[in-house]
Backbone as a chain_set.jsonl record, in Angstrom:
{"seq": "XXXXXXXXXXXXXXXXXXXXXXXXXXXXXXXXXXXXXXXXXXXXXXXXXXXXXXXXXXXXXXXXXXXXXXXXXXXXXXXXXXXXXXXXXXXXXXXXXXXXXXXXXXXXXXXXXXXXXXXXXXXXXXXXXXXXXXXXXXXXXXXXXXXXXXXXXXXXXXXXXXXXXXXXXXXXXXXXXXXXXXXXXXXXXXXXXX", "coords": {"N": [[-12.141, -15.453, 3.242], [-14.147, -13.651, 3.775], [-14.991, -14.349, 6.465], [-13.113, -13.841, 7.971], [-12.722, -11.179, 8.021], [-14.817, -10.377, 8.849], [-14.714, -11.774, 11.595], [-12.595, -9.634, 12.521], [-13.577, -7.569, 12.067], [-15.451, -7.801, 14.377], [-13.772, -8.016, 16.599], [-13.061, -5.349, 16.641], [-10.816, -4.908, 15.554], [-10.049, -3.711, 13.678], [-9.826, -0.745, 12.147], [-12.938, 1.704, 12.127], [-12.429, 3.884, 10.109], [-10.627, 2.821, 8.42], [-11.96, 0.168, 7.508], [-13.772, 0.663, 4.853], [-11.999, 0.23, 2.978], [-10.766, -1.917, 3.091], [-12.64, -3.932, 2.593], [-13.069, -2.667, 0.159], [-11.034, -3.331, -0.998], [-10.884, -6.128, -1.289], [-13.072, -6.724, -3.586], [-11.641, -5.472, -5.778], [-10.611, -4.494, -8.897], [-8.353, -3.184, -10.057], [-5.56, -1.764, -8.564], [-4.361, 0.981, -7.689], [-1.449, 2.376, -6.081], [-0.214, 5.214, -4.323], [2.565, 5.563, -2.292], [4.293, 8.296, -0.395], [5.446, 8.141, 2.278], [5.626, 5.554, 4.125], [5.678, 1.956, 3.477], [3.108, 0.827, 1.977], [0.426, -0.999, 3.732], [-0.337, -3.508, 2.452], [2.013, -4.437, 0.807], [4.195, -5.015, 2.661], [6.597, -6.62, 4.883], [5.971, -9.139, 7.625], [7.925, -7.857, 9.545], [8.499, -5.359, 9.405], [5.637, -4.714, 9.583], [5.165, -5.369, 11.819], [6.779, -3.743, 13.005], [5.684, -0.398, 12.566], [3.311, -1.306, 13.623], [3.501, -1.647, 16.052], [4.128, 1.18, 16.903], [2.074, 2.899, 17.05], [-0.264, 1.231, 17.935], [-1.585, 0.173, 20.986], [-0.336, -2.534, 22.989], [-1.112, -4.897, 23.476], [-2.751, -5.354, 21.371], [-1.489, -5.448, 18.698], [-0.513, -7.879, 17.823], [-2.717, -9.177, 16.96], [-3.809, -7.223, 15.273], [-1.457, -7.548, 13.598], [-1.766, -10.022, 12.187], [-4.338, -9.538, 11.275], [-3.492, -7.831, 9.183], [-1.36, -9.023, 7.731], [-3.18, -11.309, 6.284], [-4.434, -9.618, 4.625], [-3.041, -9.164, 2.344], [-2.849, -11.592, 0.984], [-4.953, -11.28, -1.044], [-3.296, -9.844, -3.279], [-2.626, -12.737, -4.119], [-4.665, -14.153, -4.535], [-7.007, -16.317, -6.98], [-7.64, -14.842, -9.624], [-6.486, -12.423, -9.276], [-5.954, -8.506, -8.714], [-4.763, -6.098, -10.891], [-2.358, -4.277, -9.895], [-0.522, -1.204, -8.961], [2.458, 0.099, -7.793], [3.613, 2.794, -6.658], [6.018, 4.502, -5.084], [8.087, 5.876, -2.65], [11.419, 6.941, -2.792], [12.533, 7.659, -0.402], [11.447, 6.418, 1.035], [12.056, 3.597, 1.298], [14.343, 3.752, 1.998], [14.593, 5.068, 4.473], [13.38, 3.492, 5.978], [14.101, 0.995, 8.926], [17.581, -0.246, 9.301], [17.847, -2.999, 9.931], [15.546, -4.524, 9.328], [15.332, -3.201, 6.536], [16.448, -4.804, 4.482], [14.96, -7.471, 3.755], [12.246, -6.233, 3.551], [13.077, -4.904, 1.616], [13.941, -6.963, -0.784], [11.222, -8.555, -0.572], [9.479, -6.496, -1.747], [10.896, -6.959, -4.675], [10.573, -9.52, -5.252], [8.166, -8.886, -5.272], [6.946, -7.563, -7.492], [7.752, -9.149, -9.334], [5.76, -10.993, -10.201], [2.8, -11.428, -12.513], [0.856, -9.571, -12.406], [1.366, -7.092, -10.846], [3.25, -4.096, -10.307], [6.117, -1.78, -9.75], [7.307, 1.101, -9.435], [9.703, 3.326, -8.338], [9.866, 6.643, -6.569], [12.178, 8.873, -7.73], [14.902, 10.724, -4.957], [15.327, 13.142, -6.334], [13.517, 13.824, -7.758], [10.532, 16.054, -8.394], [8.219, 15.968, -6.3], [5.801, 17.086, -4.536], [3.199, 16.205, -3.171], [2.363, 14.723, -0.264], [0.324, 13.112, 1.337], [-0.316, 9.98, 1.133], [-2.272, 8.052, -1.132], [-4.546, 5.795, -2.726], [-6.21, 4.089, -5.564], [-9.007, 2.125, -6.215], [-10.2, 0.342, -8.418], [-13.34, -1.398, -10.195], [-14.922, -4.51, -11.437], [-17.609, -4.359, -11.854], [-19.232, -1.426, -11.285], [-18.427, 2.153, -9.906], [-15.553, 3.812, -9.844], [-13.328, 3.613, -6.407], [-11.664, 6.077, -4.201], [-8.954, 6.3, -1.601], [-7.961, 8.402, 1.138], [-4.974, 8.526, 2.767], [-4.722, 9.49, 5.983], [-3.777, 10.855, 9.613], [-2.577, 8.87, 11.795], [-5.622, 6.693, 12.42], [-7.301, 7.935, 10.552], [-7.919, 7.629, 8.109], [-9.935, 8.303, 4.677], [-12.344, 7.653, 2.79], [-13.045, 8.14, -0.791], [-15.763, 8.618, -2.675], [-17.129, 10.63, -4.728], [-17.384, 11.344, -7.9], [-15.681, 13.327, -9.3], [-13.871, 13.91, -7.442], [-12.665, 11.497, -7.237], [-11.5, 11.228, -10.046], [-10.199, 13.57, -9.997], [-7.789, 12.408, -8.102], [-6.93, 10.824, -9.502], [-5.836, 11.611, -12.103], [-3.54, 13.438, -10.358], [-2.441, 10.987, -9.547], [-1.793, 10.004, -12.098], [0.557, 12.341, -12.743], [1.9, 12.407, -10.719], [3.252, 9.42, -11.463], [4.791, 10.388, -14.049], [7.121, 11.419, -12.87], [8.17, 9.183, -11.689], [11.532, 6.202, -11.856], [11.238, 4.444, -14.508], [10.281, 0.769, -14.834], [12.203, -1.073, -14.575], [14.57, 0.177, -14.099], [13.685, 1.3, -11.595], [13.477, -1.339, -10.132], [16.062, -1.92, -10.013], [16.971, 0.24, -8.359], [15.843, -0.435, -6.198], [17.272, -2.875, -5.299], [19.689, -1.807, -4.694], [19.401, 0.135, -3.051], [18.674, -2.179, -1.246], [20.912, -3.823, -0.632], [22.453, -2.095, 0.221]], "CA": [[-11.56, -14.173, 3.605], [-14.831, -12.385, 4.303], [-15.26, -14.484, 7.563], [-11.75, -13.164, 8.884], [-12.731, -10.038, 8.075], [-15.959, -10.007, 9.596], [-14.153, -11.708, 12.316], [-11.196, -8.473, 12.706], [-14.289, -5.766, 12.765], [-16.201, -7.744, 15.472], [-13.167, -7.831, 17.467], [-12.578, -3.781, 16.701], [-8.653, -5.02, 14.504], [-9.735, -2.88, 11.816], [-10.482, 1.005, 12.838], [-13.547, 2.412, 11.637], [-12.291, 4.184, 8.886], [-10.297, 1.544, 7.277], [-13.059, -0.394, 7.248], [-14.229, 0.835, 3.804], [-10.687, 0.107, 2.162], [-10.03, -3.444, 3.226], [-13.508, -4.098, 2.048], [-13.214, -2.732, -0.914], [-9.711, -4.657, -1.766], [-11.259, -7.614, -1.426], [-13.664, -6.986, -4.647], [-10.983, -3.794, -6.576], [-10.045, -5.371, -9.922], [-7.025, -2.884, -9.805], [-5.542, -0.931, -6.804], [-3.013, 2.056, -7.785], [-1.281, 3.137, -4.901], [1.287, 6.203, -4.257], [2.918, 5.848, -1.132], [5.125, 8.88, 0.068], [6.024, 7.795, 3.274], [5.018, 4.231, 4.182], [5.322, 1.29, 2.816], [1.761, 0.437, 2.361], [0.286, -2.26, 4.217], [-0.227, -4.662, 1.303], [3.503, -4.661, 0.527], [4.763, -5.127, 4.134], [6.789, -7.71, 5.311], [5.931, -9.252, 8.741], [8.984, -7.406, 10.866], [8.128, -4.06, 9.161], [4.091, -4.329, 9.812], [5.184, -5.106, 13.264], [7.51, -2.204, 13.658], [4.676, 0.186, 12.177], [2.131, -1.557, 14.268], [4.028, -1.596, 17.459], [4.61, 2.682, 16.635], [1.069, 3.559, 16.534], [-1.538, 0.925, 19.046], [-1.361, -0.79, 22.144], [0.74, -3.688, 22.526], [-2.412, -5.926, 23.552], [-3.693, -5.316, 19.726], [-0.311, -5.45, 17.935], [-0.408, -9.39, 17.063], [-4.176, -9.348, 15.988], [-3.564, -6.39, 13.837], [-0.583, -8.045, 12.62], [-2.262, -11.087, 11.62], [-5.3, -8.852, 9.993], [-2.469, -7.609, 7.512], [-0.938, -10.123, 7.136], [-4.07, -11.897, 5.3], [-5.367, -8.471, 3.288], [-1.824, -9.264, 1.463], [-3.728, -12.576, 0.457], [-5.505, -10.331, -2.399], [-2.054, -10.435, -4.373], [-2.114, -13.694, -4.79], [-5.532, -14.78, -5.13], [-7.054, -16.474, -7.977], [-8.069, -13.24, -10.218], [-5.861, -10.94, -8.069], [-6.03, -7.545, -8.749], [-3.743, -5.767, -10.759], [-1.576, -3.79, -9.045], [0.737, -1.009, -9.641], [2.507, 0.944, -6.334], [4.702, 4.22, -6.631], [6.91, 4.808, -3.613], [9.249, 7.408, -3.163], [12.92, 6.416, -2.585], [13.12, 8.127, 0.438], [10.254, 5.925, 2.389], [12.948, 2.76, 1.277], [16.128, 4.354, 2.623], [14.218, 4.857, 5.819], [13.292, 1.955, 6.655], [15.637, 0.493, 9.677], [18.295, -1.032, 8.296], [17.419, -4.36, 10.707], [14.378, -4.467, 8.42], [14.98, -2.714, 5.004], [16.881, -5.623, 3.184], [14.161, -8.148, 4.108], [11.323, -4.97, 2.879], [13.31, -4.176, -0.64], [13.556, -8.238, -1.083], [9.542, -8.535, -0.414], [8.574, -5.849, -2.939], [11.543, -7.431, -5.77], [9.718, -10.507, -5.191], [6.51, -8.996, -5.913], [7.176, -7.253, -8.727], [7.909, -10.248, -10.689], [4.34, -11.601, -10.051], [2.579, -10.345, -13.64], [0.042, -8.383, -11.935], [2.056, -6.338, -9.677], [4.442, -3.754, -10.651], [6.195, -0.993, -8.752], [8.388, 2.299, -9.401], [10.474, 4.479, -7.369], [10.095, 8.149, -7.244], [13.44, 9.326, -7.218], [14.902, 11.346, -4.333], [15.313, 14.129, -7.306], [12.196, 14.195, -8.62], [10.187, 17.744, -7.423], [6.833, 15.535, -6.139], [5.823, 17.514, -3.003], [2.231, 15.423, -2.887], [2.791, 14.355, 1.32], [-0.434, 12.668, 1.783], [-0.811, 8.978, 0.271], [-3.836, 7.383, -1.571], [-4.849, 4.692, -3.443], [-7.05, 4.252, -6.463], [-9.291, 1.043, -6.641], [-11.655, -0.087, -9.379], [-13.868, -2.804, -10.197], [-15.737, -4.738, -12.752], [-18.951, -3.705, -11.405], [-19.393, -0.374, -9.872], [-17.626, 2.573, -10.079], [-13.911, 3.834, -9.024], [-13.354, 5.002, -5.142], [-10.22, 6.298, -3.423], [-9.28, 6.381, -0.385], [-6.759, 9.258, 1.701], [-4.057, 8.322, 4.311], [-5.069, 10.142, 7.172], [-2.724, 10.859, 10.663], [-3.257, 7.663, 13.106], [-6.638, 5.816, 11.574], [-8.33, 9.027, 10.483], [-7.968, 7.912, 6.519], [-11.013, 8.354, 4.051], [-12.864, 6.747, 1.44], [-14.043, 9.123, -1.396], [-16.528, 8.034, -3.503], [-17.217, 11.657, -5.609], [-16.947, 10.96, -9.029], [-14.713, 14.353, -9.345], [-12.518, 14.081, -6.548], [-11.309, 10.373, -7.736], [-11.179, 12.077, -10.805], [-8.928, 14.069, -9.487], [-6.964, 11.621, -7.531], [-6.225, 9.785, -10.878], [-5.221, 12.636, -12.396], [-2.464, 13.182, -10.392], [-1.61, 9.987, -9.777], [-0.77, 9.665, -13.385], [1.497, 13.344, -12.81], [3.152, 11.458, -10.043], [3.947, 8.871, -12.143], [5.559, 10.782, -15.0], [7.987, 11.981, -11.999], [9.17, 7.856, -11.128], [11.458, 6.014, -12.818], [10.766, 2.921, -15.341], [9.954, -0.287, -13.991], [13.325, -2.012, -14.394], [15.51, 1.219, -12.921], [12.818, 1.216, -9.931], [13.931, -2.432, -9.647], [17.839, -1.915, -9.613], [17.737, 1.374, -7.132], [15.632, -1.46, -4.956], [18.538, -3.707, -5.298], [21.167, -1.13, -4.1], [18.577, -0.041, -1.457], [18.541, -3.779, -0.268], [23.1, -4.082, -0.981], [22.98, -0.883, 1.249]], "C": [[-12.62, -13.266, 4.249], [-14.844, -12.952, 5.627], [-14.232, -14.064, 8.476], [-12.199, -12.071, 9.051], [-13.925, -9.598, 8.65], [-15.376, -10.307, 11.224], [-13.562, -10.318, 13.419], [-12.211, -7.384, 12.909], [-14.846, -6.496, 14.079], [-15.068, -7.599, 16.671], [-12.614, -6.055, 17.814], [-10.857, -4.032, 16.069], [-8.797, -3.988, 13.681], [-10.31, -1.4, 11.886], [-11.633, 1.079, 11.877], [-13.631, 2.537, 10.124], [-11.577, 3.52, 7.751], [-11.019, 0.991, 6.939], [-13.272, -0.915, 5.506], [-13.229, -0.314, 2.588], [-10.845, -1.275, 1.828], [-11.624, -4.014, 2.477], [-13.837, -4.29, 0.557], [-12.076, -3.211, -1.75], [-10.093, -5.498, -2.018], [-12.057, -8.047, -2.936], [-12.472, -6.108, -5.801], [-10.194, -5.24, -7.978], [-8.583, -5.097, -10.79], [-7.335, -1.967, -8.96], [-3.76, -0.222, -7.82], [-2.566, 2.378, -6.638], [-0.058, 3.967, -4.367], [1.149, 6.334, -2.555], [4.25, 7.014, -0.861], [6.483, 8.87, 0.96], [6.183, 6.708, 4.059], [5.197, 3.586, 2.995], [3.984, 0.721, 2.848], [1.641, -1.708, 2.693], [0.16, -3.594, 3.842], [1.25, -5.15, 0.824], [4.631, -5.049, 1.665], [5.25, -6.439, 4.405], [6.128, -7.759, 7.088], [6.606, -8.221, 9.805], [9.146, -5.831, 10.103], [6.567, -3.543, 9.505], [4.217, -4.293, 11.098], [5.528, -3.836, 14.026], [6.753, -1.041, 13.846], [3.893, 0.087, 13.041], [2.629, -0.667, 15.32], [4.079, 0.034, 17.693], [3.496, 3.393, 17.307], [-0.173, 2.41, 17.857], [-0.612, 0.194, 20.366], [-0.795, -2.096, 22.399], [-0.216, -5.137, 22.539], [-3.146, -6.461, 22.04], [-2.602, -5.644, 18.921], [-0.791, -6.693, 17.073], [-1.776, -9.465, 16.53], [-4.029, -8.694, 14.698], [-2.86, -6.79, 12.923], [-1.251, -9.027, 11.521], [-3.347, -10.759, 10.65], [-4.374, -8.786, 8.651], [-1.698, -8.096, 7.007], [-1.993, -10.727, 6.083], [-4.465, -10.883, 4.725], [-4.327, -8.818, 2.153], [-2.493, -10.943, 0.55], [-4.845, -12.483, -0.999], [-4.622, -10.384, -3.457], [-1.806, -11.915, -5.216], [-3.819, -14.551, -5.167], [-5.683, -15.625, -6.284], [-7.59, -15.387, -8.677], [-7.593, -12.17, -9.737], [-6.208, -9.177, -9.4], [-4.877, -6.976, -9.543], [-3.401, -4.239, -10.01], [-0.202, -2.724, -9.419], [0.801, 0.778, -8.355], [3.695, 2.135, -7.03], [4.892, 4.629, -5.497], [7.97, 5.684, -4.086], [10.283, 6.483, -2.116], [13.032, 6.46, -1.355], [12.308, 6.953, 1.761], [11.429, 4.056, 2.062], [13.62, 2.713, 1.98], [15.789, 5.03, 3.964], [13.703, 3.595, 6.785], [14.98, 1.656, 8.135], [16.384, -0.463, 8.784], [17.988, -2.895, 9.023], [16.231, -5.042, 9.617], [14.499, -4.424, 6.775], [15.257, -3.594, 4.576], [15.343, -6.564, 3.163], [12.524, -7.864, 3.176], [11.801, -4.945, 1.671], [13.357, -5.72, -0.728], [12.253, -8.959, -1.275], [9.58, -8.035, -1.827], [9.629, -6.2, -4.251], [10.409, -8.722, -5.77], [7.821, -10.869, -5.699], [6.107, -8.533, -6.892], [7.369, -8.657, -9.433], [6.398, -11.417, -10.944], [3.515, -10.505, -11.472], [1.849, -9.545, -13.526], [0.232, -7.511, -11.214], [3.187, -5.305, -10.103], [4.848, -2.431, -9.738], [7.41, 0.186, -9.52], [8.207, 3.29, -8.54], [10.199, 5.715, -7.742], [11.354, 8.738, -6.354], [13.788, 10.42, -5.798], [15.278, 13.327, -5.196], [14.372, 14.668, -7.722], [11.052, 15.516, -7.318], [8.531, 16.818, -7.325], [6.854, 15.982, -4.323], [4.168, 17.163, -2.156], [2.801, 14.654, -1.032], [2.001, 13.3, 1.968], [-0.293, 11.039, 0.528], [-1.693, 8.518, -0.081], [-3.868, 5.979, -2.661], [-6.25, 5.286, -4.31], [-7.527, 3.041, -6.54], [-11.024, 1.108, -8.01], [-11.565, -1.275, -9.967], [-14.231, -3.165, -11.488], [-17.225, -3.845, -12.704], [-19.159, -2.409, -10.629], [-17.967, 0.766, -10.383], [-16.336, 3.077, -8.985], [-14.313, 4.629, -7.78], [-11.974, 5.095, -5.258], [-10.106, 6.391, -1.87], [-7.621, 7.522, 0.209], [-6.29, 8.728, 2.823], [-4.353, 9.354, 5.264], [-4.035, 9.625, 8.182], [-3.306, 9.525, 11.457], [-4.244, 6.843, 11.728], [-7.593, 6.72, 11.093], [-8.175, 9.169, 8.525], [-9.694, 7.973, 6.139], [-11.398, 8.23, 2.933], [-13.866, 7.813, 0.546], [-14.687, 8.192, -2.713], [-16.972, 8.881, -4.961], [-16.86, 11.17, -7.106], [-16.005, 12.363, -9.426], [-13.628, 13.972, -8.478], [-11.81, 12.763, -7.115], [-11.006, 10.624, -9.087], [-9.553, 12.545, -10.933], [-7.278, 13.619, -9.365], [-6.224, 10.899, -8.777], [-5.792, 10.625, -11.552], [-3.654, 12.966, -11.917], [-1.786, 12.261, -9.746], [-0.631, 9.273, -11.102], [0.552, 10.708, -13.488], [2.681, 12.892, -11.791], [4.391, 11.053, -10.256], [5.015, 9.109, -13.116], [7.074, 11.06, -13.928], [8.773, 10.396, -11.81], [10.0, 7.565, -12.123], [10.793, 4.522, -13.504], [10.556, 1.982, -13.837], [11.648, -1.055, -13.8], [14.633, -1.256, -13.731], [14.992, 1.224, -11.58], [14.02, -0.287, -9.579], [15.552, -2.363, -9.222], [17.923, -0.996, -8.548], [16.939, 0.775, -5.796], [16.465, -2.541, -4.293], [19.362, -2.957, -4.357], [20.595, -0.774, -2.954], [18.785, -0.99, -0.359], [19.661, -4.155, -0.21], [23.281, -3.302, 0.372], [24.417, -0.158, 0.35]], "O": [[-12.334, -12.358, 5.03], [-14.682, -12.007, 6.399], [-14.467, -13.94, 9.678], [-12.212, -11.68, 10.219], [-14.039, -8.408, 8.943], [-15.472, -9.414, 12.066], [-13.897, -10.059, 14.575], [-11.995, -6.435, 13.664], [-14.724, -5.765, 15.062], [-15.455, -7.063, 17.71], [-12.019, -5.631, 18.805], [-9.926, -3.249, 16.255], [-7.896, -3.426, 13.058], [-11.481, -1.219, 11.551], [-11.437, 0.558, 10.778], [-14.276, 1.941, 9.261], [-11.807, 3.601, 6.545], [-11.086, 1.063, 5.712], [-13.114, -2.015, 4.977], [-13.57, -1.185, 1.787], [-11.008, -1.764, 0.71], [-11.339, -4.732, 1.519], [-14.392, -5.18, -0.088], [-12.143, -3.446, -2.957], [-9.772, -5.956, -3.115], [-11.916, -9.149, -3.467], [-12.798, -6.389, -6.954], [-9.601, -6.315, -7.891], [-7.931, -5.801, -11.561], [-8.391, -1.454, -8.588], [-2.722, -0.698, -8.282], [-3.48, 2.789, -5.923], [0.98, 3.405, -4.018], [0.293, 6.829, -1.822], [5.342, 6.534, -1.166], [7.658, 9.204, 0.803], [7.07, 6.892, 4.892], [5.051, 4.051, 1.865], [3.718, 0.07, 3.858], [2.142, -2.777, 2.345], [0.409, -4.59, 4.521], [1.435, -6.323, 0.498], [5.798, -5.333, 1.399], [4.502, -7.399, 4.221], [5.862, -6.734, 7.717], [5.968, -7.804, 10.772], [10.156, -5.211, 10.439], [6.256, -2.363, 9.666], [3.607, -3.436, 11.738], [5.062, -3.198, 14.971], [6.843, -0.465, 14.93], [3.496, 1.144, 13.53], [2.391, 0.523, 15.523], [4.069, 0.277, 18.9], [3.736, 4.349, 18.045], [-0.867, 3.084, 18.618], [0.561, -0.139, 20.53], [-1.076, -2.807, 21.434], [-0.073, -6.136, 21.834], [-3.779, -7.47, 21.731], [-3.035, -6.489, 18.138], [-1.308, -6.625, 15.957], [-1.822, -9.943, 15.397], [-4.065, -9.145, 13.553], [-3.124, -6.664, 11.727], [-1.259, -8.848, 10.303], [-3.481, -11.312, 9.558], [-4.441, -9.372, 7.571], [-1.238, -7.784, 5.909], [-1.625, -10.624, 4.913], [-5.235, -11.322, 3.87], [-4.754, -8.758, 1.0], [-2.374, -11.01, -0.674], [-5.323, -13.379, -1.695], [-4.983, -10.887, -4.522], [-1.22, -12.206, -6.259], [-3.938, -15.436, -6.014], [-4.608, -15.86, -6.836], [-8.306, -14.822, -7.851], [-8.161, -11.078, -9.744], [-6.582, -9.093, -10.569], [-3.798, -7.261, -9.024], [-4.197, -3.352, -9.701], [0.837, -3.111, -9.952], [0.081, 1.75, -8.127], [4.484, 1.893, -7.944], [3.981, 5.134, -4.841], [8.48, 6.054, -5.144], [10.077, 5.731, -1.164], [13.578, 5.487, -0.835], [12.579, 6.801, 2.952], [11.318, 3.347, 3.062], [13.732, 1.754, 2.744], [16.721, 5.559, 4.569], [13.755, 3.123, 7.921], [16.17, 1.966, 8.18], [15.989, -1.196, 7.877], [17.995, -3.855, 8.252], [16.348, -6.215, 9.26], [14.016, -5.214, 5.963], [14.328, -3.876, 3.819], [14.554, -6.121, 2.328], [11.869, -8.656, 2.499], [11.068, -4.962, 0.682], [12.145, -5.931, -0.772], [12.18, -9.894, -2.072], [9.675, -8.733, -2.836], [9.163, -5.591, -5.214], [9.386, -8.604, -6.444], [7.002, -11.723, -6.04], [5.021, -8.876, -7.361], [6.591, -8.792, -10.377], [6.239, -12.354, -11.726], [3.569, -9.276, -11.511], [1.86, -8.622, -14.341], [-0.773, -6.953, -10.774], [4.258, -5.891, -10.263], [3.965, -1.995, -8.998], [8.359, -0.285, -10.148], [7.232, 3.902, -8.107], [10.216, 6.063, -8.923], [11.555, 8.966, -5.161], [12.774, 11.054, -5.509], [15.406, 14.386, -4.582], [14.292, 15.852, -8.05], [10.952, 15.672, -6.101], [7.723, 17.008, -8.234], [7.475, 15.55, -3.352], [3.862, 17.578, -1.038], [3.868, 14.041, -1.032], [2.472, 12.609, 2.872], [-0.198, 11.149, -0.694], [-2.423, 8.391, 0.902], [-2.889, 5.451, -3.188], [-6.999, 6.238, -4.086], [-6.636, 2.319, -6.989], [-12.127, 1.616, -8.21], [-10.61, -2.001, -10.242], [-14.014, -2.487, -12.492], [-17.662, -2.939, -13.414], [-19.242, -2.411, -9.401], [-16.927, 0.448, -10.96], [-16.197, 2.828, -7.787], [-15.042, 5.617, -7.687], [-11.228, 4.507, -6.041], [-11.048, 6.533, -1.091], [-6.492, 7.375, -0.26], [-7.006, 8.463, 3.789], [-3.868, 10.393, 4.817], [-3.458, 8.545, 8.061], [-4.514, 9.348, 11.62], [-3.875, 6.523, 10.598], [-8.77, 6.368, 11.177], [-8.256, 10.178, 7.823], [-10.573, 7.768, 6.976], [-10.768, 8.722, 1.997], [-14.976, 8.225, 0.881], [-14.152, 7.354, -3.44], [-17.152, 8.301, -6.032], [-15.82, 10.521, -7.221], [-15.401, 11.93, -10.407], [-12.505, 13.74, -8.926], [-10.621, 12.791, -7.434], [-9.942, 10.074, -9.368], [-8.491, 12.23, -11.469], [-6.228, 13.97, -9.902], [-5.051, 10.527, -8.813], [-4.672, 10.163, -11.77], [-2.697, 12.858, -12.683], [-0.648, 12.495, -9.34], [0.387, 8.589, -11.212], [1.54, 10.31, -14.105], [3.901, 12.962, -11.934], [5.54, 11.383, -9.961], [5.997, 8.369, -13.19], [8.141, 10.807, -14.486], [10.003, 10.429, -11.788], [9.834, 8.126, -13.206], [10.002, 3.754, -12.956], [10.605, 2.19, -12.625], [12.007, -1.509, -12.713], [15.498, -1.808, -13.051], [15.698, 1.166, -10.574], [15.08, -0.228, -8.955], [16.028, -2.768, -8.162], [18.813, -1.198, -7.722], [17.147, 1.187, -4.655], [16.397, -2.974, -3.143], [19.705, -3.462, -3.288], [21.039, -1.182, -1.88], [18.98, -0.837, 0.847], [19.669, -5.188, 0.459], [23.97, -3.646, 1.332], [25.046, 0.777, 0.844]]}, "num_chains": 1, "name": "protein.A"}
């Protein structure tokens, strides 16, 4: 995996500021991650990373990029994967195209049932007005970063021992806002019924 990924920067696949992230997936011994608006790129099927891609670079880069994120998703299943536990808000589901969404809520059912992986919805009820998404990774060795979704490729990797602090903080206030794991799963179902 590192030679892909050394690969994907020499070719310029992997912006800058991602950089840090995908880097530090590769060692994170868990990865929290509250997505708002996006399905994050680890959870992505093919014909949703495309759609995303295709939104945002040049059409020349599309299929490389694709193929980058396609293999970071390769972390899930490792041997020693990571655990894993995503909070999405309802609303970034029920946007999705519908050409797409069943395909997308079938993915992340699928990956939920993997024992290191789990996922809840934050209702379209729930008062979470957090806009920006982040992730939380930590290791065996070394301590916790985070990293902020930024507009385009302008995210950032904090290292502060306060600010991820922080970040974990209210990622757990988030959480209190989703629901369970097995209601997440059914309002992914009806998501994916339409």
């Amino acid at each position: 995996m590192w030679d892909k990924y050394a690969e994907a920067k020499r070719q310029r696949l992997i912006p800058s500021k991602f950089r840090p992230l995908t880097k530090a997936e590769l060692e994170a011994t868990q990865i929290c991650l509250f997505a708002p608006i996006l399905v994050p790129g680890l959870f992505q099927t093919e014909m949703l990373a495309r759609l995303v891609l295709s939104a945002e670079q040049p059409r020349e880069k599309v299929e490389g990029m694709l193929a980058v994120r396609m293999e970071r998703q390769s972390i899930l299943t490792k041997v020693n994967p990571p655990w894993v536990l995503l909070l999405i808000s309802e609303s970034t589901l029920r946007n999705i195209p519908p050409e797409v969404r069943e395909e997308q809520c079938k993915r992340l059912l699928d990956l939920v049932d993997e024992t290191n992986i789990a996922a809840q919805l934050i209702p379209l009820y729930a008062q979470v007005f957090q806009s920006s998404g982040f992730q939380l990774l930590s290791f065996d060795r070394g301590p916790d970063v985070a990293y902020i979704d930024g507009a385009g490729v302008h995210g950032q990797m904090l290292t502060d021992l306060s600010d991820v602090r922080g970040l974990t903080v209210l990622f757990s206030m988030i959480r209190t806002a989703a629901l369970p794991a097995r209601e997440s799963e059914d309002l992914i179902r009806t998501i994916m019924e339409g």
